[in-house]
N, C-alpha and C positions, 0 to 999 in steps of 0.2 A: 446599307441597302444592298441586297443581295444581287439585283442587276446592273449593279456600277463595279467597271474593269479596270484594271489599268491603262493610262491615259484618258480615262472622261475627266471631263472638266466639271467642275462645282463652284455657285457662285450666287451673287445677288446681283438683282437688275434696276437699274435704277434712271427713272427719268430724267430729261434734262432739254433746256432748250440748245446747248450747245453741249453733246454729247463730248467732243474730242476736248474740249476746254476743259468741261470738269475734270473729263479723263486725266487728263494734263496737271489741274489742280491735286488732285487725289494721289497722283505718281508722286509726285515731288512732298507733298504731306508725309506719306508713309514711306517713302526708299523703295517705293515698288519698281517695277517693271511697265513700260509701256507695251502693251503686245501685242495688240492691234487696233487700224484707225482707219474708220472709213465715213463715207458722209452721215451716216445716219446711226454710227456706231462706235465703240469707240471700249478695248478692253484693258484691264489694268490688273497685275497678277503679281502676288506674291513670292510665286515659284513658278517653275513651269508645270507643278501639281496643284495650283493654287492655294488657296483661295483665289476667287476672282472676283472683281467688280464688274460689270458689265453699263455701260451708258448707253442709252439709248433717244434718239431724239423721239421729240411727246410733241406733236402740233397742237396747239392750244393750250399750251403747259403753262400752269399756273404754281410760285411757289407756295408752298405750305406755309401757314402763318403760326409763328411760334411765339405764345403759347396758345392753345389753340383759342378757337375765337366761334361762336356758333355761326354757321351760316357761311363761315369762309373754308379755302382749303385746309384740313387737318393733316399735319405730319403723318405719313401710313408705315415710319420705320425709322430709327436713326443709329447712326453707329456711335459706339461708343471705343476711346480710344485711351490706355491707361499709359502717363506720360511719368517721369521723375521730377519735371520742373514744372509748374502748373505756368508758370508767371510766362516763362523760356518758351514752352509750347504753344501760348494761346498767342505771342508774338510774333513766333515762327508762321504760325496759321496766316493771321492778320496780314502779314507781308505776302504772303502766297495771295491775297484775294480773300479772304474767310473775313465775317464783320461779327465783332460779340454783341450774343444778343441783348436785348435788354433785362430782359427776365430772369435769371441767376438762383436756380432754387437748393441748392447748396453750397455751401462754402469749399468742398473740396473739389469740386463740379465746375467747367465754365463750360456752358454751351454756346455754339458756335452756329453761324451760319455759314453754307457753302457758297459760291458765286453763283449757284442756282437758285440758293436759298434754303435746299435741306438741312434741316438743323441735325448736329451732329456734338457729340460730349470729349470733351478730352479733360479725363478724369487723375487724379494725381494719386500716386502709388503712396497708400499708407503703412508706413513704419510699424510692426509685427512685435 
């Protein structure tokens, strides 16, 4: 993008009924950076060039129902995370607050739910 300088910031924004908690969840998931935390907001950065996560609290925030379901909230994004241990990571997660979901549509795949409830993949590194 030709009007993006040195030091802008780049990132996804994602809702949550307790922005700085997810925050909080997501840092410790990935080894990031907590970078800023405020009532209503709450950022989470890779670098201090990011990428960045951004949470934001959503009044009326409903989670997404995974897999979807007609009529209920639809997942509108999810991350996907390539780990080395599937079994080590989805445990790691679960201790952090994350609950597997029930629906499992690959075997190399386990999706995850966040303590908001966005579902989110942590996918296992295959052998080349």
């Amino acid at each position: 993008m030709k009007s993006r300088t040195a030091g802008m910031w780049w990132g996804s924004s994602i809702e949550a009924p307790d922005p700085r908690a997810l925050a909080r969840f997501y840092a410790e998931l990935l080894g990031w950076h907590l970078g800023h935390e405020e009532a209503d907001t709450a950022i989470v950065a890779a670098s201090p060039n990011g990428p960045f996560f951004v949470f934001q609290r959503a009044d009326g925030y409903r989670a997404p129902v995974w897999p979807p379901v007609d009529g209920q909230q639809r997942p509108m994004m999810h991350f996907d995370f390539q780990v080395g241990d599937l079994e080590s990571a989805v445990a790691e997660a679960v201790a952090l607050g994350a609950t597997v979901a029930e629906a499992q549509p690959q075997p190399n795949v386990r999706v995850l739910l966040d303590p908001a409830g966005h579902p989110f993949c942590l996918c296992l590194e295959l052998a080349e």
